[in-house]
C-alpha positions as CSV (number, residue, x, y, z in Angstrom):
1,X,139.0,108.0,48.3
2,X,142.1,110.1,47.8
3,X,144.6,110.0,51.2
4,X,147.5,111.4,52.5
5,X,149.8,108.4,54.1
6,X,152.9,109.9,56.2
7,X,156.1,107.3,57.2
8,X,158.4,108.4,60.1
9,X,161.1,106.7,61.8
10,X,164.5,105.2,61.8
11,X,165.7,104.3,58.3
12,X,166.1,100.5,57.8
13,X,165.7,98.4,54.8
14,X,162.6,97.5,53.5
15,X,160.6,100.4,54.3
16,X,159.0,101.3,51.4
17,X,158.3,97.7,49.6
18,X,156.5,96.7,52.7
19,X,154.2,99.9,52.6
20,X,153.7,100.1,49.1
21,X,153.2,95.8,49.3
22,X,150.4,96.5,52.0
23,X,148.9,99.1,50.0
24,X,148.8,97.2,46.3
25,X,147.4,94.0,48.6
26,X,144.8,96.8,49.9
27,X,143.5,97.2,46.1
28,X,145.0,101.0,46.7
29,X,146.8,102.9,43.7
30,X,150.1,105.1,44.7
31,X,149.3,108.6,43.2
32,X,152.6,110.3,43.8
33,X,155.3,109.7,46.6
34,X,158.3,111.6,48.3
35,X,161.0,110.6,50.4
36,X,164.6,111.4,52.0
37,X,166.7,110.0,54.7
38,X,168.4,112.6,56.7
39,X,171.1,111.2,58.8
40,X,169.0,107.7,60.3
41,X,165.6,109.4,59.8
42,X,163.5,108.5,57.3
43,X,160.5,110.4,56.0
44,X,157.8,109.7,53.2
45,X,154.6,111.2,51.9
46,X,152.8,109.6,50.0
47,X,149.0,110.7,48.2
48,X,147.1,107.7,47.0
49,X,144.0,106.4,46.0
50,X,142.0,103.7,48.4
51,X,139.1,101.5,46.6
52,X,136.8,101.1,49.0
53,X,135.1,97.7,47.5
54,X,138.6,96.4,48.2
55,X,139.6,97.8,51.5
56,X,138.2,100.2,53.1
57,X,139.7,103.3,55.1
58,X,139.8,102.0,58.8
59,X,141.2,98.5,57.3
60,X,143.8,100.0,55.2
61,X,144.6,102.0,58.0
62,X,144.6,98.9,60.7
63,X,147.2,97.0,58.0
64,X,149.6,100.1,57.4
65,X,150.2,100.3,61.1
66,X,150.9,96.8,61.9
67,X,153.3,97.7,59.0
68,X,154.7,100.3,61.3
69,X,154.8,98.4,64.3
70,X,156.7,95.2,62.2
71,X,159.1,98.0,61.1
72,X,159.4,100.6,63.9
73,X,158.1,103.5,62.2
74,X,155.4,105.9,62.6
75,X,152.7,105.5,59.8
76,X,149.7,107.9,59.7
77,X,146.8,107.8,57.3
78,X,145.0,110.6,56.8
79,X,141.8,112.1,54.3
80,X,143.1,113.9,51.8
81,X,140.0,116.0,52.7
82,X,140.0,116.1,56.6
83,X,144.4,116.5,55.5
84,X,144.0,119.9,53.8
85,X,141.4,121.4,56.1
86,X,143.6,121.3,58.9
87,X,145.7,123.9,56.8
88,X,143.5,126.2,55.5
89,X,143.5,129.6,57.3
């Protein structure tokens, strides 16, 4: 199942290898990511691929935002599906 995972918050160190660490431990595949740092914020999108014999979507989900909490950052998982019908006109 493709997804759409979105990171928001305060910039501090480790953001990324704990999300990308959570999501390799999930049996998920990073598709393609994006990310910048304006001032203290930092923002990533990421679209990437969940195996659902490994983890499935409400797990994965449950483990990225303990990740969040741990870090004090926003994380948000989404469908890609459910992701681009919110945006079609």
């Amino acid at each position: 199942m493709r997804c759409v995972l979105s990171v928001l918050g305060k910039d501090t160190a480790g953001i990324v290898a704990r999300v990308a660490t959570t999501l390799a431990e999930s049996g998920a595949n990073i598709v393609d990511i994006s990310q910048t740092i304006l001032g203290d914020i930092f923002s990533m999108t990421m679209i990437v691929d969940l195996d659902a014999q490994r983890a499935g979507f409400n797990e994965v989900q449950e483990r990225l935002s303990a990740v969040g909490q741990a870090l004090g950052v926003q994380v948000k998982l989404q469908r890609e599906d459910l992701f681009l019908s919110m945006y079609k006109i």
